[in-house]
C-alpha positions as CSV (number, residue, x, y, z in Angstrom):
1,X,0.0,0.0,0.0
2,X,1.3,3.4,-0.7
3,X,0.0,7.2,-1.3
4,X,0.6,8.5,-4.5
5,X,4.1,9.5,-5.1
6,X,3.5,11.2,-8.6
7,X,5.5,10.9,-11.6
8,X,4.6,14.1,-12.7
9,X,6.2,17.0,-15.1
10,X,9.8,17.3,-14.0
11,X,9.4,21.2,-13.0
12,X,6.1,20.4,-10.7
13,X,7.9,17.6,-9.4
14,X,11.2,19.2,-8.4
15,X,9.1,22.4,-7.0
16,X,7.2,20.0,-4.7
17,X,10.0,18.4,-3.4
18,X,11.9,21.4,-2.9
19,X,8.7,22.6,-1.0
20,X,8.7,19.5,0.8
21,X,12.3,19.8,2.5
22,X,12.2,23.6,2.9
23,X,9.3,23.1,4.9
24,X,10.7,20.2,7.0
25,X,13.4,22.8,7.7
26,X,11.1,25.4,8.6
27,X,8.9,23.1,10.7
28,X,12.1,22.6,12.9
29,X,13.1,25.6,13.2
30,X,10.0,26.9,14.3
31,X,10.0,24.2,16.9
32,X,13.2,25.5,18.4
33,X,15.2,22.7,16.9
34,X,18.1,25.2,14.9
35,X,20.5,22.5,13.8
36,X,23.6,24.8,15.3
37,X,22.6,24.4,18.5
38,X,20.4,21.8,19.1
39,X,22.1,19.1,22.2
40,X,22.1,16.0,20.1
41,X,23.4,14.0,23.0
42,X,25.1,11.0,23.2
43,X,24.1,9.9,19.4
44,X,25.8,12.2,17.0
45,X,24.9,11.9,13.5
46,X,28.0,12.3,11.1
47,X,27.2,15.0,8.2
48,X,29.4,13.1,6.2
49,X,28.1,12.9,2.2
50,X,25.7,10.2,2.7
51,X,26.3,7.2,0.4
52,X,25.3,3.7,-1.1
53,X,27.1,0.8,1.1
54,X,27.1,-1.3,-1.6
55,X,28.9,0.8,-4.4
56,X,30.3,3.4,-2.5
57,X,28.8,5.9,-4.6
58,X,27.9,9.2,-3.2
59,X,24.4,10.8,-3.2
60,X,24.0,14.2,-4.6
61,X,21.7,17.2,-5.2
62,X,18.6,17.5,-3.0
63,X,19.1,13.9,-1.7
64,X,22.2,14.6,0.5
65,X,19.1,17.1,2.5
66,X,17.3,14.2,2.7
67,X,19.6,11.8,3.9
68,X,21.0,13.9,6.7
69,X,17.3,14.9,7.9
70,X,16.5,10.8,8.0
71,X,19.4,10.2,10.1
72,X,19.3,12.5,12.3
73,X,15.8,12.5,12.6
74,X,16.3,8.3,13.1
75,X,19.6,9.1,15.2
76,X,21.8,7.0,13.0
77,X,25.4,7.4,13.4
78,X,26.6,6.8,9.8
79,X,25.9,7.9,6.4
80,X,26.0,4.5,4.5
81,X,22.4,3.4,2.7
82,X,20.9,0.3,0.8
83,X,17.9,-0.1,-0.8
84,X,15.8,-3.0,0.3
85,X,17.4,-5.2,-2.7
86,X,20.5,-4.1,-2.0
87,X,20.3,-4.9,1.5
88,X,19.4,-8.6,0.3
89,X,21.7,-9.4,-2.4
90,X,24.2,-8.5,0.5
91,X,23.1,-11.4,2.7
92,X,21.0,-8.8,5.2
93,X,17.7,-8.8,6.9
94,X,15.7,-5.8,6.8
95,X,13.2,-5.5,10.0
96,X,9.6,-6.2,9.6
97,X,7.8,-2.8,9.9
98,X,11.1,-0.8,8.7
99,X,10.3,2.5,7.3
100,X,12.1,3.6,4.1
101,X,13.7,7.1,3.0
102,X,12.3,8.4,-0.5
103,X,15.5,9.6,-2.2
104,X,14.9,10.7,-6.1
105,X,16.9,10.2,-9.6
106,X,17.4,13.0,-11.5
107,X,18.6,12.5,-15.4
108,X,17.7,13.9,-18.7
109,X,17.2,12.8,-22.3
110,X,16.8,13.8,-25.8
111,X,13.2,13.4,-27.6
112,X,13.4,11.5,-30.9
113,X,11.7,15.3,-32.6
114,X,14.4,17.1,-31.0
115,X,16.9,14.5,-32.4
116,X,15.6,15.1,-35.5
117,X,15.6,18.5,-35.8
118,X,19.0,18.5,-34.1
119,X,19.9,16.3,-37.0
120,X,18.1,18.5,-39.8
121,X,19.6,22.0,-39.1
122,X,23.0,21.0,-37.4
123,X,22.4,22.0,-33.7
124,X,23.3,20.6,-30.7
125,X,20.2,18.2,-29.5
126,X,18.5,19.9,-26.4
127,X,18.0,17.3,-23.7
128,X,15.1,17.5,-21.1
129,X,15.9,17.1,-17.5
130,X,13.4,14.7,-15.6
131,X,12.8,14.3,-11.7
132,X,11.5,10.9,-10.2
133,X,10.5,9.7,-7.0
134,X,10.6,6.0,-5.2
135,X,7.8,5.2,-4.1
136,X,7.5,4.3,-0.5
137,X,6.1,1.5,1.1
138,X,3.8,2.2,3.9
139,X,3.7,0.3,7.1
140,X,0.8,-1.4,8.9
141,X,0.3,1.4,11.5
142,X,0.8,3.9,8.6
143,X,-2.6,2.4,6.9
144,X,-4.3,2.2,10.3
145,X,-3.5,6.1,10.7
146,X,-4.4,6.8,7.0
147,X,-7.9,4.9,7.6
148,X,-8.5,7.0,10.7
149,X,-7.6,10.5,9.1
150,X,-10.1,9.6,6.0
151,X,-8.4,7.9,3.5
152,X,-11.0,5.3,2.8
153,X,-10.5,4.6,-0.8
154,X,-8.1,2.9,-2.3
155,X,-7.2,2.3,-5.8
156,X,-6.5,-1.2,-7.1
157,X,-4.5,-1.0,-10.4
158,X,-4.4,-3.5,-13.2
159,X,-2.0,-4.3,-15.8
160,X,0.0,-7.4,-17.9
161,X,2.9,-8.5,-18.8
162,X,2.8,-8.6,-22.8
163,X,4.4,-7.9,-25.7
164,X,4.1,-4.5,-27.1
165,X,6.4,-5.0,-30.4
166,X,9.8,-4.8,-31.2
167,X,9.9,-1.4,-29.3
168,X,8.1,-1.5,-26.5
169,X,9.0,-3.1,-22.9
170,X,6.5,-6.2,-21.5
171,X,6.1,-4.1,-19.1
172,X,4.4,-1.3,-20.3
173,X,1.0,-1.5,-19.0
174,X,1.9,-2.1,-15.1
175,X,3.8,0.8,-15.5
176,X,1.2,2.9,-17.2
177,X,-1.1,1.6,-14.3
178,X,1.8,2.3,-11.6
179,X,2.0,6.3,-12.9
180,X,-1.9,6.6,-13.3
181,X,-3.0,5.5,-9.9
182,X,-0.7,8.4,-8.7
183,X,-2.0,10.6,-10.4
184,X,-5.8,9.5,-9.7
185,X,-5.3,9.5,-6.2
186,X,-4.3,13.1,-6.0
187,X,-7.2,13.7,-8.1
188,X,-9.3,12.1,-5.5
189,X,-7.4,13.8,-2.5
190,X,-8.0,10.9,0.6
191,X,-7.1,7.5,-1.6
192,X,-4.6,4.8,-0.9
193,X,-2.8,2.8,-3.5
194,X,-3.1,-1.3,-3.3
195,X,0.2,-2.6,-5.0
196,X,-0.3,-3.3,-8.5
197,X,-1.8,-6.6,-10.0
198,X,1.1,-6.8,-12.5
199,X,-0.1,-9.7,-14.7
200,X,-3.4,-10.0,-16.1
201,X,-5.4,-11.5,-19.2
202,X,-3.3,-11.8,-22.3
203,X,-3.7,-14.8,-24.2
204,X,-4.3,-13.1,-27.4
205,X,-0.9,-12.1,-27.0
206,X,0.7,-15.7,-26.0
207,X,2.1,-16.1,-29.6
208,X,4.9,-13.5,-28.5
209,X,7.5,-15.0,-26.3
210,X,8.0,-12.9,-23.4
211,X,3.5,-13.0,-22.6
212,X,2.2,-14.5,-19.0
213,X,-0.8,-14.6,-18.6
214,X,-3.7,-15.1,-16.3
215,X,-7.0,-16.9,-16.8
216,X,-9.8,-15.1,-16.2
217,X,-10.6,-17.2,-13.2
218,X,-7.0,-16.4,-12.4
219,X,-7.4,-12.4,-12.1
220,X,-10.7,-12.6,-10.7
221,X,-9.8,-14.8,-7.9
222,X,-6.8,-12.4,-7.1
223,X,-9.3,-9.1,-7.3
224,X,-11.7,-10.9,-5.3
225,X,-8.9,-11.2,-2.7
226,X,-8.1,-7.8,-3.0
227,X,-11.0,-6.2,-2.4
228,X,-12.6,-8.6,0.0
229,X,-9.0,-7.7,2.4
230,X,-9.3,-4.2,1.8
231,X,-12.9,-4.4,3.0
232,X,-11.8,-6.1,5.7
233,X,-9.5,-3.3,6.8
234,X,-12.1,-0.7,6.6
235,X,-12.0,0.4,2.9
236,X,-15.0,1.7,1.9
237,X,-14.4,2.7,-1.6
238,X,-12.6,0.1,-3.5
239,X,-11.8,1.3,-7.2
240,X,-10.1,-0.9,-9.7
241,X,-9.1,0.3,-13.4
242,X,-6.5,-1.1,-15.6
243,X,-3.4,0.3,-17.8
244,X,-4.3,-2.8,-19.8
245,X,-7.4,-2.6,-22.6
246,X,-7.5,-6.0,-22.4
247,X,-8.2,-6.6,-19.2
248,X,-11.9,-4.4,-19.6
249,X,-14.0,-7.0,-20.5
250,X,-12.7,-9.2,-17.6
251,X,-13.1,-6.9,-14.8
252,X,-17.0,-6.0,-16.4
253,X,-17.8,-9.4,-16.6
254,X,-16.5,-10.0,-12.2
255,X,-17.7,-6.7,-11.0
256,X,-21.4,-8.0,-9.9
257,X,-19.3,-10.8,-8.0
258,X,-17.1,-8.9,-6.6
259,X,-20.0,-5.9,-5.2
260,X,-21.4,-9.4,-4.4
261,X,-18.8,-11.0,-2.0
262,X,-18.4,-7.8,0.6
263,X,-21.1,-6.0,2.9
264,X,-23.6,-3.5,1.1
265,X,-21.8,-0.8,3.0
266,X,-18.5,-0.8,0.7
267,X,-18.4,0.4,-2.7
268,X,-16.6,-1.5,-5.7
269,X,-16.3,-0.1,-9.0
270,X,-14.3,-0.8,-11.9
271,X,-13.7,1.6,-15.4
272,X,-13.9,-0.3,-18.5
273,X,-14.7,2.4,-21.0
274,X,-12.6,1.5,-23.7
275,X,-13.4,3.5,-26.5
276,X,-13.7,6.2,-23.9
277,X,-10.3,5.5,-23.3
278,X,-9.0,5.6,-27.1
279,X,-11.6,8.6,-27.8
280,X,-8.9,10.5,-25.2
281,X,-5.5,9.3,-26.5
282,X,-6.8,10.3,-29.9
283,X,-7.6,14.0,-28.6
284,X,-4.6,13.9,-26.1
285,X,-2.4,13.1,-29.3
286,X,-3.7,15.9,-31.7
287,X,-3.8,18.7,-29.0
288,X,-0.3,17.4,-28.1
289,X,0.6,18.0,-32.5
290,X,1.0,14.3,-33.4
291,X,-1.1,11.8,-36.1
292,X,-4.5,10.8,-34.1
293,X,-4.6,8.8,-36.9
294,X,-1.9,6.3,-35.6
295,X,-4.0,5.6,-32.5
296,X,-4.9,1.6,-32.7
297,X,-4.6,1.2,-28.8
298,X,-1.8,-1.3,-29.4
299,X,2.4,-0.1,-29.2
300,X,1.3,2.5,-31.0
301,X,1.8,6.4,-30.7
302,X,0.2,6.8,-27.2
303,X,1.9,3.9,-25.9
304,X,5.2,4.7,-27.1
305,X,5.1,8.2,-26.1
306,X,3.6,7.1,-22.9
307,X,7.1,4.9,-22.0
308,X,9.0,7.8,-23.5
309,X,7.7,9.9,-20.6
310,X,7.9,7.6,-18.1
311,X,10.6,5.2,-18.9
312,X,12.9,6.8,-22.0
313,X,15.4,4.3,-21.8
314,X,13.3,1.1,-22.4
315,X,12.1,2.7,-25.9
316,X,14.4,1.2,-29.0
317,X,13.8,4.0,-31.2
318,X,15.3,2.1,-33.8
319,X,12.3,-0.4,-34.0
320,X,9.8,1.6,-34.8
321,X,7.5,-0.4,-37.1
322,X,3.5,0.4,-39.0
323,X,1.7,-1.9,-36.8
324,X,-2.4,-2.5,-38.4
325,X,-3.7,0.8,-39.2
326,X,-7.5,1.3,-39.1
327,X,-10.4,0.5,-36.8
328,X,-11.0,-3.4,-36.5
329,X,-14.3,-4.5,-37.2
330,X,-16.2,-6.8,-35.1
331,X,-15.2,-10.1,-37.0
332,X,-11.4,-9.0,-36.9
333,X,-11.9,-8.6,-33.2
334,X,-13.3,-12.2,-32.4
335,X,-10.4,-13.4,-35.1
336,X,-7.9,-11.9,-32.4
337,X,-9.6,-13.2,-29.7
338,X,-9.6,-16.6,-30.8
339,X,-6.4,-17.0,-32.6
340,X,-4.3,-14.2,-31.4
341,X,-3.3,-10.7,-32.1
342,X,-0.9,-11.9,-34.8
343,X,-4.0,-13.1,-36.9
344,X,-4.4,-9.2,-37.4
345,X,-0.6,-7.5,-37.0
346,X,2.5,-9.8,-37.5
347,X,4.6,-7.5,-35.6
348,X,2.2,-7.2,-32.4
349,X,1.4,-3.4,-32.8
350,X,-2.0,-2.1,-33.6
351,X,-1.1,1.7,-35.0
352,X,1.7,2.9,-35.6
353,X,4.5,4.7,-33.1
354,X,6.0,7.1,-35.6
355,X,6.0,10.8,-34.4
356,X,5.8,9.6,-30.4
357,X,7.1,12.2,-27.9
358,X,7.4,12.8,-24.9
359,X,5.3,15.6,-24.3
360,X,2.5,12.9,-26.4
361,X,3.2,10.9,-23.6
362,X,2.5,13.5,-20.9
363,X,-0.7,14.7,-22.7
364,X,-1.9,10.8,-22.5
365,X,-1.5,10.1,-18.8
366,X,-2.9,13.3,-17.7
367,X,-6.0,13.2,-20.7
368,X,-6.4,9.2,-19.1
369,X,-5.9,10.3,-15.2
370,X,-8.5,12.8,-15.5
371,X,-10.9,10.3,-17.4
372,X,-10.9,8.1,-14.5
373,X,-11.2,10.6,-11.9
374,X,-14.3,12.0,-13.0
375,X,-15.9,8.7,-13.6
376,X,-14.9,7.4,-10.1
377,X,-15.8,11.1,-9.2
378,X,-19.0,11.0,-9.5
């Protein structure tokens, strides 16, 4: 379970985060706590450059503030740091009910228009800087004080693991779904975040190496343990939605069960608006200045620029292929439901990616955020 830690625009994010530790600072000051003078007693923290204990490499930027507030505020008496894997590839243990430090990467990459046009007039190729955010992991007591303050929804997202072309990562969808439910929940103000169901339905896409998949049984069994746990807790708003089309006409087809299998008091609901869904990358697209037209809904140009916003280094710009181009009539679609997607597109894309940007990308996730906040809205 977490809150949302958005993965938004890299100027709102690094403002907030800024925000965020100025006012820590503040906050401690006012409260008579001035680092100069403060009696620390017998456990000193060293403001040595904080570091990773498994590479040696030292933080930087904004996450050397953070660091030094976490230990000090946690009385530690060194400045070496692992992340959870870390920590177990080095043979540790990390304590049940451990809290975590967010720390943030910073990087910056080139768009494939700005390499262009870098390419075309002879300039130097302008890169964009991008902020990020680890998400952290909420403890047991940390739900129970959520629950209390109001936070009595929580969002349940859905993706798959499937092949999205030569391009594309399998893991596209659960991470469309990760950044989405971030973003929905600060729509929605008090929400919680389930951990992502990361597989789901894809057996029209089982003719791709690289494809799991889940029966339908499968997934609905594991929502139905979902939602009936979060009930259990004290959710009363339990709102499922998926960053796989796919999974739609699966999570229709349980809903009744699910509303079914927990008191009349707790509210399930699930979006599976799919033509909704491709109505809004189309318009996202356009207003963003790229080819509605190469909309399919498939590792095509809403996709792509979707990764190329979130994750810009799992995009192989070099395999951009012309996936099936026009809308699929109803025969075509029980064809691909019954023998596969490759009885419609031999190279698995349904569109086609050329022209994808980053800023496409952007345009998408907020255009698909703000679709599934007003219907769980209302």
């Amino acid at each position: 379970m977490s809150r949302h830690s958005p993965r938004a625009r890299a100027g709102e994010d690094r403002a907030n985060l800024y925000d965020e530790i100025t006012n820590k600072i503040i906050g401690e000051l006012e409260a008579g706590r001035a680092p100069w003078v403060q009696p620390w007693g017998a456990v000193k923290p060293s403001l040595a450059i904080p570091k990773s204990a498994a590479t040696g490499r030292q933080y930087s930027g904004i996450n050397v503030l953070i660091l030094w507030g976490a230990a000090t505020e946690r009385a530690f008496t060194g400045q070496s740091w692992l992340t959870f894997r870390q920590a177990l590839s080095l043979g540790g243990h990390v304590r049940k009910g451990e809290r975590g430090t967010t720390v943030v990467y910073a990087d910056r990459f080139v768009p494939v228009d700005e390499r262009q046009r870098a390419s075309e007039t002879g300039d130097e190729a302008q890169a964009i800087p991008f902020l990020k955010r680890f998400t952290v992991i909420m403890s047991f007591e940390e739900v129970s004080a959520a629950l209390a303050q109001g936070y009595s929804t929580v969002l349940i997202p859905c993706g798959a693991v499937e092949q999205h072309g030569p391009h594309l990562p399998l893991c596209m969808d659960a991470d469309h779904a990760d950044a989405l439910a971030a973003k929905v929940a600060r729509h929605l103000g008090t929400a919680l975040i389930a951990p992502t169901i990361k597989v789901g339905c894809s057996a029209h896409h089982l003719v791709f190496p690289g494809t799991i998949s889940l029966r339908p049984e499968t997934f609905e069994s594991i929502c139905l343990d979902y939602c009936t746990s979060l009930a259990q807790h004290g959710f009363r708003r339990i709102l499922l939605f998926s960053g796989h089309i796919g999974n739609f006409p699966v999570l229709r087809d349980m809903l009744l069960r699910l509303r079914r299998a927990v008191s009349p008091d707790v509210e399930i609901d699930a979006f599976c608006d799919a033509i909704a869904w491709i109505d809004k990358w189309r318009s996202a697209v356009r207003d963003a200045g790229g080819d509605p037209s190469a909309v399919g809904g498939h590792a095509d140009i809403a996709e792509t620029s979707l990764m190329m916003w979130l994750r810009p280094d799992s995009v192989r710009l070099d395999r951009f292929e012309v996936g099936y181009l026009g809308a699929l009539s109803e025969q075509q679609l029980q064809l691909m439901w019954k023998n596969g997607i490759k009885s419609i597109t031999h190279n698995g894309i349904i569109g086609d990616p050329h022209g994808s940007t980053a800023e496409i990308g952007a345009r998408c996730l907020e255009a698909i955020a703000d679709l599934l906040a007003t219907s769980f809205g209302r």
